[in-house]
C-alpha positions as CSV (number, residue, x, y, z in Angstrom):
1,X,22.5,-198.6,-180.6
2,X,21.7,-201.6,-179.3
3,X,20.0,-204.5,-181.6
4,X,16.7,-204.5,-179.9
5,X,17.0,-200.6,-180.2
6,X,17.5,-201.0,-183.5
7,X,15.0,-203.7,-184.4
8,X,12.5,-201.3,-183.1
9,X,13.4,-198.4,-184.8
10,X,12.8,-200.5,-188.0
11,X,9.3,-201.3,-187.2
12,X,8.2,-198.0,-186.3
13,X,10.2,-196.8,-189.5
14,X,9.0,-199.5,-192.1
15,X,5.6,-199.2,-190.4
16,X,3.0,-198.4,-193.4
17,X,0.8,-196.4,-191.2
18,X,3.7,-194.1,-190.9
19,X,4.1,-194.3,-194.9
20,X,0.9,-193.1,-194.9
21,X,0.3,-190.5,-192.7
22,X,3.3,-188.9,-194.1
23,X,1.9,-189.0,-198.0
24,X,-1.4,-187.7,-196.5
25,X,1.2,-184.7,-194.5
26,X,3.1,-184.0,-196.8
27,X,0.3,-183.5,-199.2
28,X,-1.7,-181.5,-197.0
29,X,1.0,-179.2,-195.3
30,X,3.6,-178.8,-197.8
31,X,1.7,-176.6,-200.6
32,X,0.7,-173.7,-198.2
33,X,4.2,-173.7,-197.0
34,X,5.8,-173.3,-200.1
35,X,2.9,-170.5,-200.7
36,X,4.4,-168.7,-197.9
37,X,8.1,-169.2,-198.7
38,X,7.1,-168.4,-202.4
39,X,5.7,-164.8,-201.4
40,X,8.4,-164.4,-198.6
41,X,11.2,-164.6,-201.0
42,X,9.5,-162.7,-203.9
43,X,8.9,-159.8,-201.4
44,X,12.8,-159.7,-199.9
45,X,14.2,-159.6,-203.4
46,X,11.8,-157.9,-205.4
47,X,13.7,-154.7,-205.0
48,X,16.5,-156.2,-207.2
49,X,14.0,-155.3,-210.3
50,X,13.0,-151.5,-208.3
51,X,16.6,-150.7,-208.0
52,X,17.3,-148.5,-211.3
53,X,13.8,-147.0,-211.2
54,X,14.0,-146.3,-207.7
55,X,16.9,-144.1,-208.5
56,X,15.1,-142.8,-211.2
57,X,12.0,-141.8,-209.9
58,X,12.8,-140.9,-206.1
59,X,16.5,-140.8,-206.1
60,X,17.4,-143.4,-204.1
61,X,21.3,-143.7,-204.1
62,X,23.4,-146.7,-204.5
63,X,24.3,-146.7,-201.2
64,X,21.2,-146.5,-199.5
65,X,19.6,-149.4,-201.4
66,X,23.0,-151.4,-200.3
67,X,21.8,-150.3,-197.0
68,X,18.5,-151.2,-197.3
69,X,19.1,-154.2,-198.7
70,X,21.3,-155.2,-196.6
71,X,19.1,-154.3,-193.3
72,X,16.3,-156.3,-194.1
73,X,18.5,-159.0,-192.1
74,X,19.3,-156.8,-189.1
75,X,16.0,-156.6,-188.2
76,X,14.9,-160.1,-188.8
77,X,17.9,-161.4,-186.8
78,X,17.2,-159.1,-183.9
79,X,13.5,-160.5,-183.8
80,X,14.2,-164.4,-185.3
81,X,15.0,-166.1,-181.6
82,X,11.9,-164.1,-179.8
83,X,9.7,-165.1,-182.9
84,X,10.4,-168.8,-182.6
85,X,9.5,-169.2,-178.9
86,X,6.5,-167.2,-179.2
87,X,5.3,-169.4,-182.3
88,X,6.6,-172.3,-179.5
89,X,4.1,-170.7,-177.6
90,X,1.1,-169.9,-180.0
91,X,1.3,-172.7,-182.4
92,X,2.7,-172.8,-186.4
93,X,-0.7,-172.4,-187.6
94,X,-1.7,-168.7,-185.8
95,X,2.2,-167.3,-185.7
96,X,3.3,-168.4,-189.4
97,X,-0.2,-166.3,-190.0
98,X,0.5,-163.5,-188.3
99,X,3.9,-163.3,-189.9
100,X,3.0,-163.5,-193.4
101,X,0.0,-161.0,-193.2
102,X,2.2,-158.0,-191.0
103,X,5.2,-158.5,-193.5
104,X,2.8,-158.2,-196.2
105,X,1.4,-154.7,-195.0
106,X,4.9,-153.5,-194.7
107,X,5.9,-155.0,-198.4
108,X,2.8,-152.9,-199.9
109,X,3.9,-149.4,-198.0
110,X,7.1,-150.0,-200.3
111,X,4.4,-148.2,-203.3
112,X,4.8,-145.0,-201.6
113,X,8.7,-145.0,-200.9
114,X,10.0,-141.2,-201.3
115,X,13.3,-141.0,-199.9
116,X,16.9,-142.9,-198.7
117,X,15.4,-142.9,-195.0
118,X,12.0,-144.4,-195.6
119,X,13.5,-147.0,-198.0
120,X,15.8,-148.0,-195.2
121,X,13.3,-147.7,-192.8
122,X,11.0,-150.0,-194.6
123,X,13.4,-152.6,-195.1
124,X,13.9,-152.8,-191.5
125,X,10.6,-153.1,-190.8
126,X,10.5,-155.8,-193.6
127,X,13.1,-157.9,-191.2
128,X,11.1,-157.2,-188.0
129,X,7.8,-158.6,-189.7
130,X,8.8,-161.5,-191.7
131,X,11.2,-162.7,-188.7
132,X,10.5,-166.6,-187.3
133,X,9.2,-167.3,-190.5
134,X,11.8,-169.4,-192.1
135,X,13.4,-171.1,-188.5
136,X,9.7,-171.6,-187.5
137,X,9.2,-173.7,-191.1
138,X,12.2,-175.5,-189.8
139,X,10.7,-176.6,-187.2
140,X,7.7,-177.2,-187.7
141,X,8.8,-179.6,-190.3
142,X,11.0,-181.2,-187.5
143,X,8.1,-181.7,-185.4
144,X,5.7,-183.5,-188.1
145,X,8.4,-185.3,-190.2
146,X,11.1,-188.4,-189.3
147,X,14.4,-187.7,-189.8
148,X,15.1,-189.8,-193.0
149,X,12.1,-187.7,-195.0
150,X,13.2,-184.4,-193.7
151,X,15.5,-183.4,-196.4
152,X,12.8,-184.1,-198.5
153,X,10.6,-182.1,-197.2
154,X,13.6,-179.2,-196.4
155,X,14.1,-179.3,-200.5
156,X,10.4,-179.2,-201.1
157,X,9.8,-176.3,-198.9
158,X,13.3,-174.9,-201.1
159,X,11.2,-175.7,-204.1
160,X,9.7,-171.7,-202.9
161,X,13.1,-170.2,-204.0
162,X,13.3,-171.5,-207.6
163,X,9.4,-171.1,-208.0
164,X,9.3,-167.7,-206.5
165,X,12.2,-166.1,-208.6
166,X,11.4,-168.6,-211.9
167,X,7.8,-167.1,-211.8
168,X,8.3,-164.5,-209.5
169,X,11.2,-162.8,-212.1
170,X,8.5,-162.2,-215.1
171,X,5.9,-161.5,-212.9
172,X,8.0,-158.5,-210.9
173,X,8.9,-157.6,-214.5
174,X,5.5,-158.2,-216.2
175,X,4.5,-156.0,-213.3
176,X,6.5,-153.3,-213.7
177,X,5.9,-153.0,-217.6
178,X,2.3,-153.3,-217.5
179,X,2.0,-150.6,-214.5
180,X,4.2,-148.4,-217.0
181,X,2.2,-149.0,-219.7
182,X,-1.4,-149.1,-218.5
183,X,-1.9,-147.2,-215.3
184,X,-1.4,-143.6,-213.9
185,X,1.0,-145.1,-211.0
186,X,5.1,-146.2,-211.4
187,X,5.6,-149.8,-212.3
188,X,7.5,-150.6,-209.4
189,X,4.6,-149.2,-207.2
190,X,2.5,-151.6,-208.7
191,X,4.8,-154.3,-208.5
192,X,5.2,-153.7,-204.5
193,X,1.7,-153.1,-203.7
194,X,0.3,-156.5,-205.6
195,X,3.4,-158.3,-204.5
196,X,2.8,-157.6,-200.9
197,X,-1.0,-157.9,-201.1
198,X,-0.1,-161.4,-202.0
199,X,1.6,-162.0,-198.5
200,X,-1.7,-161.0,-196.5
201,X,-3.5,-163.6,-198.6
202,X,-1.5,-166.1,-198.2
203,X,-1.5,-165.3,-194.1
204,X,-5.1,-165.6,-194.0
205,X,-5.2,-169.1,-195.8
206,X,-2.2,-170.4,-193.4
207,X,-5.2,-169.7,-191.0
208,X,-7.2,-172.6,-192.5
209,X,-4.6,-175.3,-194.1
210,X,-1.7,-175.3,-191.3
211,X,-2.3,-177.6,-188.2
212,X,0.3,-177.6,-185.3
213,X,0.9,-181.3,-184.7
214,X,-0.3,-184.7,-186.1
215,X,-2.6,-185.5,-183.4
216,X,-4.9,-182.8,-184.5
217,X,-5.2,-183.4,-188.1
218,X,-8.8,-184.4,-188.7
219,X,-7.4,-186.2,-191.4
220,X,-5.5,-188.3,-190.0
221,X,-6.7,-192.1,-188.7
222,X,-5.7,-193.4,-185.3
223,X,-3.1,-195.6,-186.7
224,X,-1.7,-193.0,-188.1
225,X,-1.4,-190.3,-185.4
226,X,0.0,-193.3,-183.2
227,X,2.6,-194.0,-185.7
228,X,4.3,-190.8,-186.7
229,X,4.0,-189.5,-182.4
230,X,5.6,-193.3,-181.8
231,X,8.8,-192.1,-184.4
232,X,9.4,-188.9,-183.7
233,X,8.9,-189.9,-180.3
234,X,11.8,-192.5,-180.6
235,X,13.8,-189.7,-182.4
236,X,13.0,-187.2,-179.8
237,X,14.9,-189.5,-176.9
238,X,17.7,-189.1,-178.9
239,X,18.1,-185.6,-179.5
240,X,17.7,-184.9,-175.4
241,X,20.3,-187.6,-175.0
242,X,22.8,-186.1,-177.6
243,X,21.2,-182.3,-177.7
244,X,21.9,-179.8,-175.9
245,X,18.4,-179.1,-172.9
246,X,16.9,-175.9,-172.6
247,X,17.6,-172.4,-174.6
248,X,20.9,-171.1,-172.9
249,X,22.6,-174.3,-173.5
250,X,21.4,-174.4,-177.2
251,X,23.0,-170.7,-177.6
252,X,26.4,-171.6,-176.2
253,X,26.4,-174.6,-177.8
254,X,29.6,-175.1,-180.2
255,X,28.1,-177.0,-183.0
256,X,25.1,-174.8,-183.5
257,X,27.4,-172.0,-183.6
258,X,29.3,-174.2,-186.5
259,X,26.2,-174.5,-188.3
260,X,25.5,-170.8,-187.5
261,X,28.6,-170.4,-189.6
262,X,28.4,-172.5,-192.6
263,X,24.5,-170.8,-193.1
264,X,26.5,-167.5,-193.0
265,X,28.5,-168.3,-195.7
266,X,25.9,-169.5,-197.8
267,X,23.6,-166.4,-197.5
268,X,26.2,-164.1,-198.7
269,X,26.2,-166.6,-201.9
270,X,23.0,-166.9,-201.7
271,X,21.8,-162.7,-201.5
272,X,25.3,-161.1,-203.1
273,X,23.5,-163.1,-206.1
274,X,20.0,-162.8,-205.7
275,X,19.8,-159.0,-205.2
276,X,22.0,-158.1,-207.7
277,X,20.4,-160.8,-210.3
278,X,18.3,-159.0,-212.6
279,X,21.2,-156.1,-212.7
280,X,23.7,-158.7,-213.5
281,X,21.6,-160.1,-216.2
282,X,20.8,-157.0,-217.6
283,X,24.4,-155.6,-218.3
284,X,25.2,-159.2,-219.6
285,X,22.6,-158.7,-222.4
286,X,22.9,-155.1,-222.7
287,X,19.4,-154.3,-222.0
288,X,17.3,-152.5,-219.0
289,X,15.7,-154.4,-216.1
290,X,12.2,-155.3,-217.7
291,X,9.8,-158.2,-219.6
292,X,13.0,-159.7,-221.7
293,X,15.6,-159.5,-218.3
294,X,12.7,-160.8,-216.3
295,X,12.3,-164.1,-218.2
296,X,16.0,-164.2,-218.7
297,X,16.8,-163.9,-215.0
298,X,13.9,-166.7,-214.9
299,X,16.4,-169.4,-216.2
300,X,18.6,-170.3,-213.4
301,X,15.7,-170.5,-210.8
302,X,14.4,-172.8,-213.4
303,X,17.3,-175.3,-213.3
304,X,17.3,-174.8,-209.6
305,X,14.3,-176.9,-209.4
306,X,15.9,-180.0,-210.8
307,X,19.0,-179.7,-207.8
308,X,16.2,-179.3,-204.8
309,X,14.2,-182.2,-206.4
310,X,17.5,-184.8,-206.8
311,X,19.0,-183.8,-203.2
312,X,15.4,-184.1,-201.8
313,X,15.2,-187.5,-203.2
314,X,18.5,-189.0,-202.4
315,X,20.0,-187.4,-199.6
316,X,19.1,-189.9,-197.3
317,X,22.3,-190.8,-195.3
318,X,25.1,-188.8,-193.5
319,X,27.6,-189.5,-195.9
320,X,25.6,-188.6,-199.1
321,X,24.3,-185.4,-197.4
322,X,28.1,-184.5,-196.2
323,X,30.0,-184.9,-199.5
324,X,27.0,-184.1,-202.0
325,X,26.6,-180.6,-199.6
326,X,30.6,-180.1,-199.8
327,X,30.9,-180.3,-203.7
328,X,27.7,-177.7,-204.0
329,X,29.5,-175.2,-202.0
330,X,33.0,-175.4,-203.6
331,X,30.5,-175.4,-207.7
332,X,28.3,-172.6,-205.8
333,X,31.7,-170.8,-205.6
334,X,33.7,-171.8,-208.6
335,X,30.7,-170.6,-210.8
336,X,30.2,-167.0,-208.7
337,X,33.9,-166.8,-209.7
338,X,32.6,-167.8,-213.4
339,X,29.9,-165.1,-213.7
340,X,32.7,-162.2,-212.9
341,X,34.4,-163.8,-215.3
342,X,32.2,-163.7,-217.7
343,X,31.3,-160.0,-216.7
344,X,34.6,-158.8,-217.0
345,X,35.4,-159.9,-221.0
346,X,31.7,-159.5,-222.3
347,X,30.3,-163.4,-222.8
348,X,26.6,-163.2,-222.2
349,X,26.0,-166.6,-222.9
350,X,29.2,-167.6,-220.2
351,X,27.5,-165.2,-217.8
352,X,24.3,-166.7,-217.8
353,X,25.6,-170.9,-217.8
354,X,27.6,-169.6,-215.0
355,X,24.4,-168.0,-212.9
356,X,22.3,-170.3,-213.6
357,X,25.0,-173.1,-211.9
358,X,25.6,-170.8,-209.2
359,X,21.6,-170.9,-208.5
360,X,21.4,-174.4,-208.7
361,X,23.9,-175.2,-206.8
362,X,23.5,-173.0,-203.7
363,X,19.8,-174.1,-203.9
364,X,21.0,-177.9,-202.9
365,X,22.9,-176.4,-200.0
366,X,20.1,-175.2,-198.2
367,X,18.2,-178.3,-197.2
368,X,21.2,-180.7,-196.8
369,X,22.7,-177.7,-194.2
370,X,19.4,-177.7,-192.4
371,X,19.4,-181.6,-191.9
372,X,22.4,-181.1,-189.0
373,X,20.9,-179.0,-186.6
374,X,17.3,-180.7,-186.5
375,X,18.9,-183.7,-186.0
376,X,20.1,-183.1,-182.4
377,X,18.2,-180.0,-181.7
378,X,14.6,-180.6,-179.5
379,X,12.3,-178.3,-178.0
380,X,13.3,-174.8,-176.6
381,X,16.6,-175.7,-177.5
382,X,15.9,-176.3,-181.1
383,X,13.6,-172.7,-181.0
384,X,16.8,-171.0,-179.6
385,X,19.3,-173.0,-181.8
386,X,17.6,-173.0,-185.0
387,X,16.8,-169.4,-184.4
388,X,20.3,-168.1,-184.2
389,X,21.6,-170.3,-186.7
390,X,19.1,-168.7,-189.4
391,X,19.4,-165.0,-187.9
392,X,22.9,-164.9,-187.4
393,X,23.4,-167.0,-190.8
394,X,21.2,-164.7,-192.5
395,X,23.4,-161.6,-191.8
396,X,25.6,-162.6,-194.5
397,X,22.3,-161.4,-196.4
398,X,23.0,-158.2,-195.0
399,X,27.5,-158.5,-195.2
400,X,27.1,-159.3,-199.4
401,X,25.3,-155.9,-200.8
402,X,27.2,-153.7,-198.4
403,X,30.1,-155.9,-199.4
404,X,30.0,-156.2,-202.8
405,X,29.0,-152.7,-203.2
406,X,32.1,-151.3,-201.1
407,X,34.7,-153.8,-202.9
408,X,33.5,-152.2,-206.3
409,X,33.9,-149.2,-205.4
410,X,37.2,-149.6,-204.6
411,X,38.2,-151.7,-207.1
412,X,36.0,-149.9,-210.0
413,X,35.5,-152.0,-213.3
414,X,32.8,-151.6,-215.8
415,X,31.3,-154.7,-215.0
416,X,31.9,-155.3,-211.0
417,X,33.8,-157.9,-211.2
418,X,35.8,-158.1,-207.9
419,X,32.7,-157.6,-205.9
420,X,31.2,-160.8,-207.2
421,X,34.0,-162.5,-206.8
422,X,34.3,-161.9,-202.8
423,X,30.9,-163.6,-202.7
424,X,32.6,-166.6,-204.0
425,X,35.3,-167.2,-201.2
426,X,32.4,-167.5,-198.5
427,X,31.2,-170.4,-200.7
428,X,34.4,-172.1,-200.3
429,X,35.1,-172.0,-196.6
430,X,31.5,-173.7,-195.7
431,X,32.1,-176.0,-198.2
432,X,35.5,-176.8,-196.0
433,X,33.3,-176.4,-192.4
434,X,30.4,-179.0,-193.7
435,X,33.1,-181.8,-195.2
436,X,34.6,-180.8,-191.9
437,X,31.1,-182.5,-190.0
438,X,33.1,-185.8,-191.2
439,X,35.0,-185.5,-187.8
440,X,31.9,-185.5,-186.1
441,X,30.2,-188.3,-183.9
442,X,26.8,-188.2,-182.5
443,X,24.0,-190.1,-181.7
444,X,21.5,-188.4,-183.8
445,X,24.4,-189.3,-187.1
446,X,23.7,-192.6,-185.9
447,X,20.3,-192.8,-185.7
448,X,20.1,-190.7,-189.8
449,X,22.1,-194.1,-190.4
450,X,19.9,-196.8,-189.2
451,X,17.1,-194.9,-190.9
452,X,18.6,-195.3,-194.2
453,X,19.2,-198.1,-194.0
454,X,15.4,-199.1,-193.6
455,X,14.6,-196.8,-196.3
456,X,12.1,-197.9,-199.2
457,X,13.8,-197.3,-202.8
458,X,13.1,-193.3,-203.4
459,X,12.5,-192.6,-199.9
């Protein structure tokens, strides 16, 4: 990069317009996204808490809930690419909507579940809805935000995970007691149907507090508008110098396909975990998926915050994001290899330190993951790119029930031991693929550098 390059990168990055019209973004756009993210999560792993009553009440096998589980993510990677260049097409604003209110219909119909096939079915269908929701965040994030805040706001949008399942965790179980307890319906139909009812609500106030780029933000001044569309502007010339142009290219290209990797290996971490959670928790303190499990499971979510807040704040270079990201994926590992562990000879207390780093740790992978791809993806190509990386990634949601489930069969212990541990060797090789990035070299690395370099102390 040349000096006078560079020089003017440093205006337009120390500029306090931009300081400003960020605060005022990031203020205005970042609480209904986490909204969306919150309910989005809650309603994908909510059936972690149905899973023994399901069985119970309509006989739904082990099996078929691995199944169903898993299928959520064969639908919503069929559907992912499609949905991100329609919302290219529509706007955030109208498409993040529409998501959010059709996956919530389909979250509710989970009240009247009866069978193996309509569980399944319903999964899909869960997939299919909620597709583009995630890649589109993505996006839309890389669109309104330079590249030196964009972890930032990648860990605040996180922030939904910890939130969802901190809250989320008694709230499924407070939901499932109090149905029990006080009306003539299940529990876990009363958990579904409010739980997805939430979803359509949230859709129809995405209607009202999302707008689809900085130059139409009423709330905005001139100065401002000109100086975030002047940075990302600057940033955009790099990415379709160093990118790859238009949506075929994007899909053959060999470093999304990296990335498409690395995010596989994190979701099987990521789900093999989260679906299994309140289970896990529940044999650990010898007690039945309710109230007490619920605010139990609550704990690691809890920490989780503290990882997305730190990695938000101070992964602000190439080499911080690359050797912070590595060691989060060999602890998110070490510690799934912990928790069987723990399982296996009967310490709680173990089980539950080793969750709750698991959590944490995997939470701080997310955003510093995401920083790669947005950094030399642009336009279509970042829609197609981004797209696969998060529905092809997002199968390992679908790989680690079927996975875990099938390994414990086969290997049958009393406290599934060997099927959490396969979760754990996934963790390991993208923590090898990210430290791997070090042999990298790209202009968009170089540009991530420049901007740290101008970065204000806790920006």
């Amino acid at each position: 990069m040349s000096s006078s390059t560079r020089a003017d990168s440093q205006a337009l990055l120390n500029s306090p317009h931009l300081k400003s019209g960020i605060k005022k973004a990031a203020t205005r756009l970042m609480p209904m996204l986490v909204i969306l993210y919150f309910v989005a999560f809650l309603d994908r792993t909510n059936v972690g808490f149905a899973e023994e009553a399901l069985s119970i009440d309509r006989g739904i096998t082990a099996g078929a809930y691995a199944l169903g589980a898993g299928i959520f993510f064969i639908g919503y990677a069929i559907f992912e690419i499609p949905s991100n260049l329609l919302l290219e097409k529509f706007g955030a604003r109208v498409w993040l909507a529409r998501i959010a209110i059709t996956w919530g219909i389909v979250a509710t119909a989970f009240a009247w579940v009866q069978n193996d096939t309509m569980f399944v079915i319903l999964r899909f269908l869960l997939g299919v809805t909620e597709a583009g929701l995630f890649p589109g965040v993505i996006m839309f994030l890389a669109q309104w935000f330079p590249n030196k805040m964009r972890v930032q706001m990648f860990a605040i949008f996180y922030l939904a995970q910890p939130f969802s399942q901190m809250l989320g965790a008694p709230l499924s179980g407070g939901l499932i007691s109090f149905g029990d307890q006080f009306t003539p319906w299940h529990g876990w139909q009363v958990m579904f149907f409010v739980e997805g009812m939430m979803a359509v609500v949230a859709g129809i106030a995405a209607l009202f507090f999302l707008i689809n780029s900085p130059q139409q933000a009423k709330w905005l001044s001139v100065e401002e508008k000109k100086a975030l569309a002047d940075v990302m502007a600057d940033e955009q010339k790099v990415k379709e110098s160093d990118g790859p142009k238009g949506i075929g290219a994007a899909l053959v290209n060999w470093k999304v396909w990296y990335f498409t990797i690395i995010y596989f290996g994190l979701q099987v971490a990521v789900y093999g975990t989260t679906f299994y959670l309140p289970q896990q928790v529940g044999n650990l303190l010898g007690q039945s998926v309710g109230w007490q499990v619920g605010l139990v499971s609550a704990i690691p979510w809890a920490v989780g915050l503290f990882s997305c807040y730190y990695i938000g704040k101070y992964a602000n270079t190439v080499r911080r994001r690359r050797t912070w990201g590595t060691w989060f994926y060999v602890i998110t590992g070490l510690s799934i290899l912990g928790s069987a562990w723990a399982g296996a000879n009967g310490q709680p207390i173990l089980g539950i330190f080793f969750i709750t780093l698991a959590v944490a740790s995997f939470l701080g992978c997310g955003p510093i993951t995401w920083s790669y791809p947005t950094a030399f993806l642009s336009g279509a190509a970042a829609a197609a790119g981004i797209g696969l990386i998060n529905s092809l990634g997002n199968l390992g949601g679908f790989v680690a029930p079927i996975m875990r489930t099938s390994i414990n069969e086969s290997i049958p212990t009393d406290s599934g031991a060997w099927g959490v541990v396969s979760l754990g060797v996934f963790a390991f090789l993208s923590a090898a693929m990210l430290w791997g990035t070090r042999f990298f070299s790209s202009k968009a690395d170089a540009l991530l550098e420049e901007e740290a370099k101008t970065a204000t102390p806790g920006h």
